[in-house]
N, C-alpha and C positions, 0 to 999 in steps of 0.2 A: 406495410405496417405490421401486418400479422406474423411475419419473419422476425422482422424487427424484437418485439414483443415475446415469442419465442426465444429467441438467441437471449434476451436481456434474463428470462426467467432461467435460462440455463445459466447462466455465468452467474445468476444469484443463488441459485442450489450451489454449484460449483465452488466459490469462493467463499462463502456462509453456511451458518448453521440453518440460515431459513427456508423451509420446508419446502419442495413445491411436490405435492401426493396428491394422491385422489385423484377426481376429475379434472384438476387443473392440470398436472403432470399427463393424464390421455388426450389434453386439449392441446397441450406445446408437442409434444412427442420427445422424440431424440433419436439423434444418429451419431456415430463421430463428426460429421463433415457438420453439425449442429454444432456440438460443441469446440470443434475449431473456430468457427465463427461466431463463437460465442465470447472470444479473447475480446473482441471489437467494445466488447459493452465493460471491460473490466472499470474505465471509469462512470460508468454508471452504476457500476456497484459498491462506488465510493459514496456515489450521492445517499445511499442508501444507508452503510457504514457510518462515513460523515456526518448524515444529518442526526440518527438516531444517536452517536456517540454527544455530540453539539446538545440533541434533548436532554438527556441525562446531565449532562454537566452543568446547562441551564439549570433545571431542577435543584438538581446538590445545593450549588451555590444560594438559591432564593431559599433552600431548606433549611442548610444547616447557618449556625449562630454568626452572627457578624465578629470574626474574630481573625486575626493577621494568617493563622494557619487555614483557614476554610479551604483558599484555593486551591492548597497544595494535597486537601482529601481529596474534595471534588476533583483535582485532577488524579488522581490515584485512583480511584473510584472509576472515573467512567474509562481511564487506559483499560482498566479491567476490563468493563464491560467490553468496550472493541475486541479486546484481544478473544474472549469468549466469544462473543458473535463470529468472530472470523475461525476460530477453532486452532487461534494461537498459527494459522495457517503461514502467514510472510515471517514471524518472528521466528519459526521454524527455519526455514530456508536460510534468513541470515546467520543463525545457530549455524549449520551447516556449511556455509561457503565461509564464514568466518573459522572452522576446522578443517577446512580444507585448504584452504588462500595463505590460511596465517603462517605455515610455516613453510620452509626451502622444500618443496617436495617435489617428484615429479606430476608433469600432467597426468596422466594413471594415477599414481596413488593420490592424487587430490581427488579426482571423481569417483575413487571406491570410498575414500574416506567420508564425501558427501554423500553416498549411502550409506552411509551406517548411522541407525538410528539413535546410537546415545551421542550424549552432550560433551565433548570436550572440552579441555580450558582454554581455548580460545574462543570456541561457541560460547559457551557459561560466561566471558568474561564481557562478551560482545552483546550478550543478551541484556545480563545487567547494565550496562553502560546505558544502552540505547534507551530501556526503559526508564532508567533514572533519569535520561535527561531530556528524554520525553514529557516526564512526568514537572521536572524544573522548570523547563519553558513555557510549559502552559499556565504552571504558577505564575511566573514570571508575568507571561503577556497577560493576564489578568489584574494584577498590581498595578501593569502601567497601562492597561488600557479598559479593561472594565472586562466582565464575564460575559456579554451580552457581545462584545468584542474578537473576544477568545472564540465564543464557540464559533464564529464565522470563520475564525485563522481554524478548528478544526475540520468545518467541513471541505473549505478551500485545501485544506494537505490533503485527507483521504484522496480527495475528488484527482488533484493531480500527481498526488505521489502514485495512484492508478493509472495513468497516463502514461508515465515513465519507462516502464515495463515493456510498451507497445515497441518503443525504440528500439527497444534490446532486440526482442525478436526481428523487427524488422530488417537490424542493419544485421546479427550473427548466424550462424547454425545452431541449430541444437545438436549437444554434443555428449545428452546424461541417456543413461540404459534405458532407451529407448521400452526397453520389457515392461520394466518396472516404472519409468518415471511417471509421475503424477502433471509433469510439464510434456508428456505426448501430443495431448492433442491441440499442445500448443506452438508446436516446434515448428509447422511449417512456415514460413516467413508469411507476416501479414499484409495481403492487400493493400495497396492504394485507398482504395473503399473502406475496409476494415478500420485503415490508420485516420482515415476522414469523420469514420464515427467513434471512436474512440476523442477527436478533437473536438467534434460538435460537443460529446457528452460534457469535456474541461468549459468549452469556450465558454456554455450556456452556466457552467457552475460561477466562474470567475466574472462574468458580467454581474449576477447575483451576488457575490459577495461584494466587487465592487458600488454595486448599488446600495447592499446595506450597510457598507462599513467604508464609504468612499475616503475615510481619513486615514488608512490604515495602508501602508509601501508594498500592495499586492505582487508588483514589479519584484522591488527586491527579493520577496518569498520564491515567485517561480525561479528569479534566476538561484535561488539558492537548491533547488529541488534540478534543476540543470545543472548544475555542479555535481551534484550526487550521481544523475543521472553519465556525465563525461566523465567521473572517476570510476562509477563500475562498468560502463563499457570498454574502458585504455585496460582495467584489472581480469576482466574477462577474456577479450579480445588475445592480450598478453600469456596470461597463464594459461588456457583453456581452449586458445580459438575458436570460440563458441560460448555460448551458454546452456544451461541447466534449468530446471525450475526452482531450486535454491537462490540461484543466485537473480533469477527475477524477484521474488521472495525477498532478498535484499535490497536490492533495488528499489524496493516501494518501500522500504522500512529509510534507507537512507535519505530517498527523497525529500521523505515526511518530516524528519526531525532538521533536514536543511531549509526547508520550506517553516518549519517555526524560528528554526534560527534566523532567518535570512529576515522574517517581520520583526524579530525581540532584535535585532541592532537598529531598524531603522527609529526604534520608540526613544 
């Protein structure tokens, strides 16, 4: 349990802006071989993401005026908030693999291009997309199913659009500069064990949403987050034989938005 608990508060420093210093940070420690097994808990760091993004948007909604556009602030509003809390971290990545994927290039010059820090017009046009329609579906699912609703379909995508990710690694190599990339000490394939707590963290999220939102096509959602997940592993696999931390980064931004898509057809 105290391993546990460790790895979980590294993957929350890791993947967030939330702090772990002081005496809590000498009570966890750290090693690389810490935060490799620290990948394990990424969807426990959805729960965390998810649920605070879910608070916010709760809030908005009972705050602001009862009026047809409310939902589409309040989803604007707390996209925000997520994307700050995570340090705009996977939105990056899909920026990134979307300049590098998007056009006819070779394997090399897609993975120097996924280092380079600025935004291309395939990134820029990837980024806007995702967020607009991020931002629509949530509108959406609130319309047809209430705010109290909604934020259950947000903490359910965090929770396994972080889940997604695990696959990648598990089934590819990592294939990005290894010096430099930010996905090192993620690259080596994950465990058996790793991939089991990364599913406990979804399993235990999705029996909770299905308990409080039992009328809502959970089903449909995950498989739609499994779509996301089979079309960037075939586009990975294909151009790159491997993956990068970009393009997990991706991965968890595509999962999410097919994971609301996947509840806003069944309403």
């Amino acid at each position: 349990m105290f391993l546990f608990i460790c790895h979980f508060c590294i993957a929350l420093q890791f993947f967030t802006r939330i702090p772990i210093t002081g005496r809590l940070a000498d009570w966890v420690g750290f090693s690389p071989a810490m935060l490799r097994a620290s990948a394990a808990h990424f969807p426990g760091v959805g729960w965390v993401v998810g649920g605070l993004t879910a608070l916010v948007f709760c809030g908005l909604t009972q705050a602001l005026p009862s009026q047809p556009a409310s939902p589409w602030v309040a989803a604007v509003l707390c996209t925000a908030f997520s994307v700050w809390l995570t340090g705009a971290f996977h939105e990056d990545g899909l920026a990134d693999t979307a300049d590098g994927l998007g056009g006819a290039v070779s394997r090399e010059r897609a993975l120097d291009i996924m280092k380079d820090s600025l935004i291309g017009s395939y990134g820029a046009i990837a980024l806007v997309l995702s967020l607009l329609t991020k931002v629509l579906l949530l509108g959406l699912l609130t319309q047809a199913g209430g705010a109290q609703q909604a934020a259950w379909a947000l903490f359910g995508a965090h929770v396994t659009s972080r889940l997604m990710p695990l696959f990648i690694i598990r089934a590819l190599p990592h294939v990005g500069d290894t010096a430099q990339s930010k996905s090192k000490p993620l690259a080596e394939s994950i465990g058996t064990a790793g991939l089991l707590t990364g599913v406990l963290w979804w399993a235990a999220a999705m029996v909770s949403v299905g308990w409080m939102a039992p009328s809502l096509s959970w089903l449909s959602a995950v498989l739609g987050a499994l779509t996301a997940l089979a079309w960037m592993w075939r586009l990975l696999q294909r151009r790159l034989q491997g993956f990068t931390g970009d393009g997990l980064g991706a991965t968890q931004q595509l999962s999410e938005l097919l994971f609301y898509l996947g509840l806003a057809l069944t309403l």
